[in-house]
VMD Tcl script that builds the backbone (N, CA, C; Angstrom):
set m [mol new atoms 435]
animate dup $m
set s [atomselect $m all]
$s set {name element resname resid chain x y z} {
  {N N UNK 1 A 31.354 -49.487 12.822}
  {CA C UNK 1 A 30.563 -48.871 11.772}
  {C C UNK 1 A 31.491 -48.193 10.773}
  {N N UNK 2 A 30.813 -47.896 9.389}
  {CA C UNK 2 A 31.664 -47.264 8.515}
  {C C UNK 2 A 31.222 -46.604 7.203}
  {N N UNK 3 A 31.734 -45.660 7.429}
  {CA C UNK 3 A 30.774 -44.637 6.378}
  {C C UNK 3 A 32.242 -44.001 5.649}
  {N N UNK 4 A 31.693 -43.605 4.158}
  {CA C UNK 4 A 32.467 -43.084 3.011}
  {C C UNK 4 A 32.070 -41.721 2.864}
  {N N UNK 5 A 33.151 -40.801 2.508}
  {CA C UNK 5 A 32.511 -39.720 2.067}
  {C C UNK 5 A 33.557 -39.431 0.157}
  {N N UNK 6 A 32.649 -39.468 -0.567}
  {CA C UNK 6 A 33.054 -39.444 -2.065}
  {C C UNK 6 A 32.928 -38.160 -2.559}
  {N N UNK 7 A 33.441 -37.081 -2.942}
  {CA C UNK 7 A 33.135 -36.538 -3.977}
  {C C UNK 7 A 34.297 -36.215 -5.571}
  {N N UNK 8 A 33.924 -35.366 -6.797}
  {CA C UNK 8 A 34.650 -35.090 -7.449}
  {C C UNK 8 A 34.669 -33.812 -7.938}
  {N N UNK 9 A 35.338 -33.891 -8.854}
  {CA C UNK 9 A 35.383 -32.364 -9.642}
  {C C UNK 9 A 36.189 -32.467 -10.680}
  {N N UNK 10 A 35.935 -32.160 -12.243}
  {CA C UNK 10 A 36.498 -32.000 -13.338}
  {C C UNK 10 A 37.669 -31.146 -13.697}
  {N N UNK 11 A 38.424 -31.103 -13.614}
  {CA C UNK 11 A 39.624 -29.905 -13.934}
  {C C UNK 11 A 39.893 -29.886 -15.634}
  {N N UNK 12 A 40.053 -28.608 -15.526}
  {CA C UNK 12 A 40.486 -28.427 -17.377}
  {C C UNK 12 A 42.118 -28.057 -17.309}
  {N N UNK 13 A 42.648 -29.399 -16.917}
  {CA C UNK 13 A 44.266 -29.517 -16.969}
  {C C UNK 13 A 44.258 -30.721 -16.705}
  {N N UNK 14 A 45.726 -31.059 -17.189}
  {CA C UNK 14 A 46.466 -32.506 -17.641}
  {C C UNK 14 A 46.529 -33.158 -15.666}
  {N N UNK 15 A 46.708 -34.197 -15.939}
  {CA C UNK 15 A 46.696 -34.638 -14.323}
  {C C UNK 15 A 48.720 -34.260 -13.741}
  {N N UNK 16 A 49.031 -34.536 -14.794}
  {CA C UNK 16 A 50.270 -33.459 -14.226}
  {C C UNK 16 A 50.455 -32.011 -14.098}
  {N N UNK 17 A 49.471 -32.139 -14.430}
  {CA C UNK 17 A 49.260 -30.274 -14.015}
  {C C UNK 17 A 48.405 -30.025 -12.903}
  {N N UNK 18 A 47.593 -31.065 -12.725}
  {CA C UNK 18 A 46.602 -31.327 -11.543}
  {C C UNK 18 A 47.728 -31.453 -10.238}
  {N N UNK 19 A 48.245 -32.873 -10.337}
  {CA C UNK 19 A 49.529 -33.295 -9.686}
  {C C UNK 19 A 50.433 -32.868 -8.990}
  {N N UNK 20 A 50.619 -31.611 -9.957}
  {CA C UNK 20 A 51.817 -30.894 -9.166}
  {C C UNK 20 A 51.249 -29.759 -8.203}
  {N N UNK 21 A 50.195 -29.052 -8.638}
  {CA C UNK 21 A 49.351 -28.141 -7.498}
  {C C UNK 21 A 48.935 -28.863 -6.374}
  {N N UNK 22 A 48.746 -30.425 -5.946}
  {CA C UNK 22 A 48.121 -31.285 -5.003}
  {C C UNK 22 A 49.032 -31.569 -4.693}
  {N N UNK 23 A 50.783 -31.457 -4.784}
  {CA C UNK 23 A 51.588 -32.203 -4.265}
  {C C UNK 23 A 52.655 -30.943 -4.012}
  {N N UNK 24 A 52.228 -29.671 -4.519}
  {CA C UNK 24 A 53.180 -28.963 -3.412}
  {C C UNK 24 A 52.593 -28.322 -2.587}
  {N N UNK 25 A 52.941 -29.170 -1.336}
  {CA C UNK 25 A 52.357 -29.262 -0.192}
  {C C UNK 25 A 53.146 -27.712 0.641}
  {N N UNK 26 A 53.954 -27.154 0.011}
  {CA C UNK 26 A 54.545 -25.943 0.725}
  {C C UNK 26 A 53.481 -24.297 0.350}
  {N N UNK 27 A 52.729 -24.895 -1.052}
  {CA C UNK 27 A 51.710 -23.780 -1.113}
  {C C UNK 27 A 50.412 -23.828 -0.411}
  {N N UNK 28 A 50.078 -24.829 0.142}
  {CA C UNK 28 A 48.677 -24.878 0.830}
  {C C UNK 28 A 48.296 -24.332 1.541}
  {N N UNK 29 A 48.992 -23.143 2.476}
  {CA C UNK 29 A 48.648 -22.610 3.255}
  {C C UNK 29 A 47.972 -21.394 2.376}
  {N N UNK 30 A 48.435 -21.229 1.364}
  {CA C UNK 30 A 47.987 -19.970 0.617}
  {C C UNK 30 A 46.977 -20.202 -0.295}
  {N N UNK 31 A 46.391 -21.761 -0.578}
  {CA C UNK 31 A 45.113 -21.704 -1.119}
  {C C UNK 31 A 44.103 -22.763 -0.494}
  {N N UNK 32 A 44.244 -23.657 0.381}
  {CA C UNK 32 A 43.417 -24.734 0.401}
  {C C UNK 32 A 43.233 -24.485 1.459}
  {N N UNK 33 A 41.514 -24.381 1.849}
  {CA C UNK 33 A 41.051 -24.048 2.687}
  {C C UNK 33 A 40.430 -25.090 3.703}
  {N N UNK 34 A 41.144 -26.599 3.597}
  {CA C UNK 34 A 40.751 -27.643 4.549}
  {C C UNK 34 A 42.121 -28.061 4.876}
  {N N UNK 35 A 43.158 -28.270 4.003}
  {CA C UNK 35 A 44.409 -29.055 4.539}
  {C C UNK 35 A 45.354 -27.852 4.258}
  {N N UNK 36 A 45.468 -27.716 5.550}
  {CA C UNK 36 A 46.671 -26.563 6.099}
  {C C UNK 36 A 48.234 -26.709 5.863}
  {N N UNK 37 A 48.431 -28.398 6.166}
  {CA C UNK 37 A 49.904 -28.308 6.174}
  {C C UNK 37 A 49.981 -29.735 5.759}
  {N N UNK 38 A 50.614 -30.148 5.338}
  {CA C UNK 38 A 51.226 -31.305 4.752}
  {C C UNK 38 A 53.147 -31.730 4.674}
  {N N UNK 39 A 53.384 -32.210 5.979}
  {CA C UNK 39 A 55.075 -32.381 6.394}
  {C C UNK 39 A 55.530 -33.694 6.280}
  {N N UNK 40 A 56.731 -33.846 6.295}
  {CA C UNK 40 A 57.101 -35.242 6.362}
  {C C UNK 40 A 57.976 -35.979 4.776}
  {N N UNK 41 A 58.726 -36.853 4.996}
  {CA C UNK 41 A 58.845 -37.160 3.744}
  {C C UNK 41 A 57.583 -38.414 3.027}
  {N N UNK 42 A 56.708 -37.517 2.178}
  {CA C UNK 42 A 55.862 -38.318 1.479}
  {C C UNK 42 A 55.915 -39.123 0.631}
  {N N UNK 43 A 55.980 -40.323 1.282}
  {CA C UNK 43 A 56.501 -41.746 0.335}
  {C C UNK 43 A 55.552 -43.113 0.905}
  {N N UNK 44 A 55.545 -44.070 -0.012}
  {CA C UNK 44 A 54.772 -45.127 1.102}
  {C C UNK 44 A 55.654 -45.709 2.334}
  {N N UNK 45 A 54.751 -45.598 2.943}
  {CA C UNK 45 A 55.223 -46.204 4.018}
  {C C UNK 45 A 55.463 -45.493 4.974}
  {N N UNK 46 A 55.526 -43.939 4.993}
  {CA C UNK 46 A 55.997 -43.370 5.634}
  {C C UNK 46 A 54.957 -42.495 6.562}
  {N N UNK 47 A 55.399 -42.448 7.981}
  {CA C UNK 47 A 54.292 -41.189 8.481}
  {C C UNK 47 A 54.401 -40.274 7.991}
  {N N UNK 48 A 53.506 -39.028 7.764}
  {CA C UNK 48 A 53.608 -37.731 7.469}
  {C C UNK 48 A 52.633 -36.720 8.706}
  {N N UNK 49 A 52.987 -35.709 8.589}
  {CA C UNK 49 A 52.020 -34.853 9.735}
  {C C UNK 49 A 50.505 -34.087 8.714}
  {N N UNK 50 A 49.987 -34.155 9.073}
  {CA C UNK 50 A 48.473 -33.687 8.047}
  {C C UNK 50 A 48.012 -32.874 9.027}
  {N N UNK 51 A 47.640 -31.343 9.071}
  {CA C UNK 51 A 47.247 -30.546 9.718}
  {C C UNK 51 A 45.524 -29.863 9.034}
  {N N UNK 52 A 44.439 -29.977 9.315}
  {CA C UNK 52 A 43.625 -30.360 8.847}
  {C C UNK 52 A 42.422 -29.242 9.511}
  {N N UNK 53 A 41.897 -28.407 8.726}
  {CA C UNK 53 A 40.599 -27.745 9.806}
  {C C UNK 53 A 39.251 -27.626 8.556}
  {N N UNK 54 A 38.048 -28.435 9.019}
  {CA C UNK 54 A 37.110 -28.514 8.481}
  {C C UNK 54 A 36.157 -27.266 8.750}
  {N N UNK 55 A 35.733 -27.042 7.696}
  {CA C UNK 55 A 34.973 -25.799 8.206}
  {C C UNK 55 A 34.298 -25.860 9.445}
  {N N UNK 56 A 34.312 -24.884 9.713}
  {CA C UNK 56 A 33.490 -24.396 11.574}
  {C C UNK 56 A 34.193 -25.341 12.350}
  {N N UNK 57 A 35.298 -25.947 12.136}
  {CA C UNK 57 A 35.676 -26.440 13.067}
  {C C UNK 57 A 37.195 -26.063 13.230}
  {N N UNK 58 A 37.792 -26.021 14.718}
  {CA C UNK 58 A 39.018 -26.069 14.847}
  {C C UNK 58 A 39.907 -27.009 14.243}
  {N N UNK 59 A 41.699 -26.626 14.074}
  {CA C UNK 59 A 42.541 -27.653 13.228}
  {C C UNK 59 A 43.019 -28.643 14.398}
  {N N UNK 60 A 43.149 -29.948 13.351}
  {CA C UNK 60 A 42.997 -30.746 14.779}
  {C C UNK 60 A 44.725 -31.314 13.524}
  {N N UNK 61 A 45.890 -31.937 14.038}
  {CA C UNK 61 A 46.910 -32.582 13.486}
  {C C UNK 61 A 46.882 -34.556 13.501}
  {N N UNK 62 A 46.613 -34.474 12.556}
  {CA C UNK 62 A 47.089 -36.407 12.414}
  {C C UNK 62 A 48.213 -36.582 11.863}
  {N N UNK 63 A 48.734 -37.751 12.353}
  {CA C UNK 63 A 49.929 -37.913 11.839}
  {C C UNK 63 A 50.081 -39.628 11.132}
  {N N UNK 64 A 49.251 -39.552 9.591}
  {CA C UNK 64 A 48.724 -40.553 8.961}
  {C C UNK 64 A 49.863 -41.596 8.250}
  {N N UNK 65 A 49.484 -42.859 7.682}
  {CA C UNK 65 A 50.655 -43.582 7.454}
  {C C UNK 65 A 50.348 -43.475 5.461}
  {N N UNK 66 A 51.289 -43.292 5.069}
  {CA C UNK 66 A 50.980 -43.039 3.488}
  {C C UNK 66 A 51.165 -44.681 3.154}
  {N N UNK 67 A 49.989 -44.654 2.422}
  {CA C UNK 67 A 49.727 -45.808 1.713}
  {C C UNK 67 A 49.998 -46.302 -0.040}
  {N N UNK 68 A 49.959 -45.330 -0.505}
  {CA C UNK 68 A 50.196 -44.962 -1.715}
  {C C UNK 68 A 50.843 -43.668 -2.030}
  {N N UNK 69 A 51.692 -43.536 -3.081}
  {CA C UNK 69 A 51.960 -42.550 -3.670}
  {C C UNK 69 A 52.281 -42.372 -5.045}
  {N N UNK 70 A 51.880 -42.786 -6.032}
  {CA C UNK 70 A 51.820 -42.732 -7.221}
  {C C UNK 70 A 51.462 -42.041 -8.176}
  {N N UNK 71 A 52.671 -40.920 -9.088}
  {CA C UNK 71 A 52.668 -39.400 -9.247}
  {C C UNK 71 A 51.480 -39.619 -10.569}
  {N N UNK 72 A 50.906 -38.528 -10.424}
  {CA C UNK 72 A 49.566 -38.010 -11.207}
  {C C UNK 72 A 48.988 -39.230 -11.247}
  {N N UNK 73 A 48.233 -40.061 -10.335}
  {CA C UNK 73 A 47.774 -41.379 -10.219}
  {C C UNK 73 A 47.138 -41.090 -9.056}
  {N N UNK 74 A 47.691 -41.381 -7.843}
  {CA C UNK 74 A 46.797 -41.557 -6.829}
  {C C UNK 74 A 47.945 -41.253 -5.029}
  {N N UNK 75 A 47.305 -40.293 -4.210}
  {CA C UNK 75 A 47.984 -40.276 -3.110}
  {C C UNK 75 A 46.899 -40.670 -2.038}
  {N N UNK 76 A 47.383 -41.468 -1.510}
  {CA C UNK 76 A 46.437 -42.456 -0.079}
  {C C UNK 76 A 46.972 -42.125 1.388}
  {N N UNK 77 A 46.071 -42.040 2.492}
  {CA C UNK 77 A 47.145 -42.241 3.602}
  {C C UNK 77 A 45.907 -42.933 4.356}
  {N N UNK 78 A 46.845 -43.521 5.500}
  {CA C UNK 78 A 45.621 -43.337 6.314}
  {C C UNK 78 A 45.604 -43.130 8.061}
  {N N UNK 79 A 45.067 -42.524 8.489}
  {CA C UNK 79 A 45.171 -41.498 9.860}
  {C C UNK 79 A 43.605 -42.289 10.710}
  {N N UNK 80 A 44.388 -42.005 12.354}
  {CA C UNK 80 A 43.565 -42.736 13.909}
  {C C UNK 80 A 43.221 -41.171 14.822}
  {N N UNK 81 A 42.397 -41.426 14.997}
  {CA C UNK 81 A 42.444 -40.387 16.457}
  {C C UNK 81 A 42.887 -41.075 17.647}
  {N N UNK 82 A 43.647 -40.987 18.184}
  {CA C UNK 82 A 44.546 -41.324 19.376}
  {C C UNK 82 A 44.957 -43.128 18.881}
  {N N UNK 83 A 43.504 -43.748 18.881}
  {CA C UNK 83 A 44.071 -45.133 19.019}
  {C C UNK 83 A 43.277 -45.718 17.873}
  {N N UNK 84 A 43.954 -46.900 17.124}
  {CA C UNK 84 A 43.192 -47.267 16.185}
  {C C UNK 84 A 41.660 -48.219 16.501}
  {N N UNK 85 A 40.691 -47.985 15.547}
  {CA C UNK 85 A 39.554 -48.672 16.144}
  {C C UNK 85 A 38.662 -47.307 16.717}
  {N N UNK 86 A 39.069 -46.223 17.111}
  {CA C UNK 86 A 38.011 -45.112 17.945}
  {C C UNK 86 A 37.777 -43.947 16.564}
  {N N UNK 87 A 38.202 -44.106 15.578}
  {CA C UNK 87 A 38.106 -43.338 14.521}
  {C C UNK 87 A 39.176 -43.035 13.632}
  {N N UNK 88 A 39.046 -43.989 12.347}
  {CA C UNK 88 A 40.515 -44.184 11.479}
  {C C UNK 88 A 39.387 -43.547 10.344}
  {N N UNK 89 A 40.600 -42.928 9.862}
  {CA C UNK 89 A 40.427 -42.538 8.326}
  {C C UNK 89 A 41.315 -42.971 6.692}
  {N N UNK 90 A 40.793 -43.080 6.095}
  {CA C UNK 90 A 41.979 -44.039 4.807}
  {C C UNK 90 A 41.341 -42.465 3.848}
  {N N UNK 91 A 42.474 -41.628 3.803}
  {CA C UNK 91 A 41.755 -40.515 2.607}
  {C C UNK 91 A 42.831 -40.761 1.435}
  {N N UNK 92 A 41.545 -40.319 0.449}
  {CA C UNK 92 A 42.347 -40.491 -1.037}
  {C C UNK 92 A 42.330 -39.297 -1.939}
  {N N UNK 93 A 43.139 -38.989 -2.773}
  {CA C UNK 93 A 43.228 -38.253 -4.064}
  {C C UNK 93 A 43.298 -39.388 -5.254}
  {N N UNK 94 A 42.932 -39.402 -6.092}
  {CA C UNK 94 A 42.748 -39.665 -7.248}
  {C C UNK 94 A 42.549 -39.425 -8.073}
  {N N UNK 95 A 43.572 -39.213 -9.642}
  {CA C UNK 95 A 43.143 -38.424 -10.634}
  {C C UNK 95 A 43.195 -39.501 -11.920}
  {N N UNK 96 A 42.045 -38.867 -12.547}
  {CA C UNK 96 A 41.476 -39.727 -13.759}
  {C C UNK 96 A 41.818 -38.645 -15.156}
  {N N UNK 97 A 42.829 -39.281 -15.907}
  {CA C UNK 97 A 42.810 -38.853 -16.805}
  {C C UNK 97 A 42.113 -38.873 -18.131}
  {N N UNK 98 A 41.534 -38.125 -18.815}
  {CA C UNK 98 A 40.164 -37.837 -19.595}
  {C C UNK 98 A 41.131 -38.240 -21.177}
  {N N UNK 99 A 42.355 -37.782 -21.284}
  {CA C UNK 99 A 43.130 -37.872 -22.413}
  {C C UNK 99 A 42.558 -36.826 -23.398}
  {N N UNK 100 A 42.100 -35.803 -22.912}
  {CA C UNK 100 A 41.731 -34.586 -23.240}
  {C C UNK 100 A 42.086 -33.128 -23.150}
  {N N UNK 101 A 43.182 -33.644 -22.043}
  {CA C UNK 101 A 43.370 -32.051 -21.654}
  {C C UNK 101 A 42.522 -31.795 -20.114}
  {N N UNK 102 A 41.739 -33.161 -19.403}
  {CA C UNK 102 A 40.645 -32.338 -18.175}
  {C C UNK 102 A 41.133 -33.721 -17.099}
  {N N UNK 103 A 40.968 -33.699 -16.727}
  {CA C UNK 103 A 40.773 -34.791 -15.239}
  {C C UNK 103 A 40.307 -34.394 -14.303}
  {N N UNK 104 A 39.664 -35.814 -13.666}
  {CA C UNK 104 A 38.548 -35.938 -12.548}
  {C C UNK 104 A 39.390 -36.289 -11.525}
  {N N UNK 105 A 39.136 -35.123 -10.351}
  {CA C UNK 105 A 39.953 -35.686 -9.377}
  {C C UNK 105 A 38.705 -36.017 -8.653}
  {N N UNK 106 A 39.176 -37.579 -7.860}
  {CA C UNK 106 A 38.109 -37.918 -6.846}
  {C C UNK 106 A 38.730 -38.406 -5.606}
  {N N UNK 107 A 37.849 -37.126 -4.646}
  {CA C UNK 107 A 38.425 -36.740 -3.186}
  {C C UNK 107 A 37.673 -37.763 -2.407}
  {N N UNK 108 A 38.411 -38.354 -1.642}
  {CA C UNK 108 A 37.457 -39.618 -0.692}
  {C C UNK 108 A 37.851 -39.817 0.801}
  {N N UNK 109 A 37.228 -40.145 1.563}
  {CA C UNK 109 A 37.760 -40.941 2.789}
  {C C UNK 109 A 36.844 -41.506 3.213}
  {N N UNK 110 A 37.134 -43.421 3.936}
  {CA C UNK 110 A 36.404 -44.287 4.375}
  {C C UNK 110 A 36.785 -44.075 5.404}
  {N N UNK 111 A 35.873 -44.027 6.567}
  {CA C UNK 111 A 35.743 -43.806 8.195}
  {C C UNK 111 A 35.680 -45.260 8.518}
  {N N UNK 112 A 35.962 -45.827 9.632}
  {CA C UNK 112 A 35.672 -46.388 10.473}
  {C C UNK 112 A 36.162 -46.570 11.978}
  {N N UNK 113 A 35.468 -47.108 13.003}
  {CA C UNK 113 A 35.688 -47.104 13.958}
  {C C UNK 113 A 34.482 -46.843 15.087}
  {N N UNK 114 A 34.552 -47.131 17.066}
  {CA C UNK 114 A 33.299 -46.795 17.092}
  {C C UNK 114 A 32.594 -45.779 17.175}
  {N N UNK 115 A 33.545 -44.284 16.886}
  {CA C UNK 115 A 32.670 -42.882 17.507}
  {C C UNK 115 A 32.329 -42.165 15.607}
  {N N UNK 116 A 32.456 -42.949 14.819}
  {CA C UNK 116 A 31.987 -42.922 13.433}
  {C C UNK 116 A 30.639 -42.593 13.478}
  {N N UNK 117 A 29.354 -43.272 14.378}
  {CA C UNK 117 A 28.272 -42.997 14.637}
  {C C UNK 117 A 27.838 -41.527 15.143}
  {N N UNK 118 A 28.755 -41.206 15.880}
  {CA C UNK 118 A 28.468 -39.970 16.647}
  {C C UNK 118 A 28.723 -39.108 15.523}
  {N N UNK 119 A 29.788 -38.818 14.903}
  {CA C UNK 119 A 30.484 -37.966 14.054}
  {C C UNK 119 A 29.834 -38.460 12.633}
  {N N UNK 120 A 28.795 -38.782 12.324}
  {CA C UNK 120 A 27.965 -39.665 11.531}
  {C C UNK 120 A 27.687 -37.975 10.470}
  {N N UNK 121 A 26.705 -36.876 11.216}
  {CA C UNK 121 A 26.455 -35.488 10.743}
  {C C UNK 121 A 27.428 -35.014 10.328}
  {N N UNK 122 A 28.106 -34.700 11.162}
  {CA C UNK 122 A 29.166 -33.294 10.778}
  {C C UNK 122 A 30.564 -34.217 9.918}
  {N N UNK 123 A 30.709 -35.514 9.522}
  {CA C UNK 123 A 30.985 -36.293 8.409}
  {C C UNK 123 A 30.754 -35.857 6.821}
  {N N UNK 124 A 28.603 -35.925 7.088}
  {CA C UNK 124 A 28.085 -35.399 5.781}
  {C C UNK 124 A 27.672 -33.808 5.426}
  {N N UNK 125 A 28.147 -33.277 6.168}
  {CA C UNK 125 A 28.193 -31.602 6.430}
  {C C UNK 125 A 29.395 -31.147 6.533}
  {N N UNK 126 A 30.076 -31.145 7.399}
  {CA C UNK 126 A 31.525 -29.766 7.554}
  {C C UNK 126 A 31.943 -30.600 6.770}
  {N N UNK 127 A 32.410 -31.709 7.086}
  {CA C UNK 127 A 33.444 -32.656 6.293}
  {C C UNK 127 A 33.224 -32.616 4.938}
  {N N UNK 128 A 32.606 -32.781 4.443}
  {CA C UNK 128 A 31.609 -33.235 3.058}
  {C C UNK 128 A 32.304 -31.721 2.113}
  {N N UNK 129 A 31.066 -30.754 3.020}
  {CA C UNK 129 A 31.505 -29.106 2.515}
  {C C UNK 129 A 33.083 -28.986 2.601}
  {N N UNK 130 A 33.947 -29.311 3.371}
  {CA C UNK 130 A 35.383 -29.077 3.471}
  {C C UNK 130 A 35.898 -29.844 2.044}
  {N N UNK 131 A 35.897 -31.208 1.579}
  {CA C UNK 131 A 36.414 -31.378 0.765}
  {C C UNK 131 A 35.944 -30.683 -0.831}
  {N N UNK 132 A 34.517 -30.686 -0.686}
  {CA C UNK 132 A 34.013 -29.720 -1.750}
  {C C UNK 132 A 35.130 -28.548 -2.111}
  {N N UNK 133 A 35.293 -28.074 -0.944}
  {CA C UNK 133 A 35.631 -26.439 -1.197}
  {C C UNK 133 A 37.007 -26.523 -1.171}
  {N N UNK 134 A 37.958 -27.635 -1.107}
  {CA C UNK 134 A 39.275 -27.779 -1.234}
  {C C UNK 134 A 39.135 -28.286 -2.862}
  {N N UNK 135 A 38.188 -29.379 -3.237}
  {CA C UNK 135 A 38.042 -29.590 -5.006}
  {C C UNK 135 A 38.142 -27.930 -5.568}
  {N N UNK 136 A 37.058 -27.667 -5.177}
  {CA C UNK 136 A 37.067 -26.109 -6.203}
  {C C UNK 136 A 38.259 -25.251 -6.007}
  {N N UNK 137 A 38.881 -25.135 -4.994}
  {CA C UNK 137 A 39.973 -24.073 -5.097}
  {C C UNK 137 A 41.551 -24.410 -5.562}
  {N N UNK 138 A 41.245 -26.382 -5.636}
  {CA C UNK 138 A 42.225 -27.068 -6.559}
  {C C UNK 138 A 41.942 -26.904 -8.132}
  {N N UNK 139 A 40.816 -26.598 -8.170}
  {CA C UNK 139 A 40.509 -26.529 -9.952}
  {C C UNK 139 A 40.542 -24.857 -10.201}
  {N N UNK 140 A 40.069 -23.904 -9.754}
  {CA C UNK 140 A 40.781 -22.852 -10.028}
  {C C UNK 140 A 42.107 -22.570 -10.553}
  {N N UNK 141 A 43.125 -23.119 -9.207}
  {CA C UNK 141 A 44.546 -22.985 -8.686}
  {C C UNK 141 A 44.520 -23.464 -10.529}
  {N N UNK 142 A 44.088 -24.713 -10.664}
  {CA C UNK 142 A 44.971 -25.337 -11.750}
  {C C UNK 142 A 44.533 -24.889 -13.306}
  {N N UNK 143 A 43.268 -24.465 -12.898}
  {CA C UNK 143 A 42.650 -23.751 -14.709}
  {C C UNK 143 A 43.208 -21.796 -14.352}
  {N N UNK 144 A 44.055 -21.564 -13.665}
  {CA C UNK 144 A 44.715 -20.459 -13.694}
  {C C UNK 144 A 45.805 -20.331 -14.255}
  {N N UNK 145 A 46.792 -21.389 -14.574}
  {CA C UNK 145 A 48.156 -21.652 -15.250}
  {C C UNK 145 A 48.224 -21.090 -16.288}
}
mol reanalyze $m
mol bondsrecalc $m
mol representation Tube
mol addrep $m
């Protein structure tokens, strides 16, 4: 089975200004309130460690394979719980530049696997609310400059 979770959010800054708040991964502990830690050298191809706590829930660590990395464009990875097939995730950043001065970043991850069903709720709830509330405190961070 396989379910998406999509959302976005408008920023009133350049996607390199977006870019660089989403990619230094050494400040996150001090504003983003879903992805804790972000280690590793981030490049394609490469594992990285993703330390991760969705609201009401404890931080659980994946250690995802980067799929993309393409600066003020798009960062991809994608992360298994123990074994692939029992619950993989492909999450994305993506920023859309408006050529205005604003960009849309759009926060995503496609689930699949078979305990996707079970984790079906708290997918479109904690999960859902977690990336919400990591959009907004990325568009603050970045309309604060």
């Amino acid at each position: 089975m396989a379910k998406e979770i999509i959302t976005e959010i408008t920023i009133n800054a350049t996607p390199s200004e977006v870019w660089k708040a989403l990619t230094d991964f050494k400040e996150y502990p001090q504003w983003n309130p879903f992805i804790k830690e972000i280690s590793g050298n981030v490049t394609k191809g490469n594992t990285i460690k993703v330390l991760i706590q969705p609201l009401d829930s404890k931080p659980m660590l994946f250690k995802p394979i980067v799929l993309e990395y393409l600066k003020e464009k798009e960062f991809r990875w994608k992360g298994k719980l123990y074994i692939s097939g029992l619950f993989d995730g492909e999450h994305k950043f993506e920023l859309i530049d408006h050529s205005n001065g604003t960009t849309t970043l759009i926060h995503s991850e496609k689930f699949n696997g078979i305990l996707v069903p079970l984790l079906s709720k708290q997918l479109d709830t904690s999960t859902k609310k977690s990336f919400e509330a990591m959009n907004r405190k990325l568009k603050e961070r970045c309309e604060k400059q």
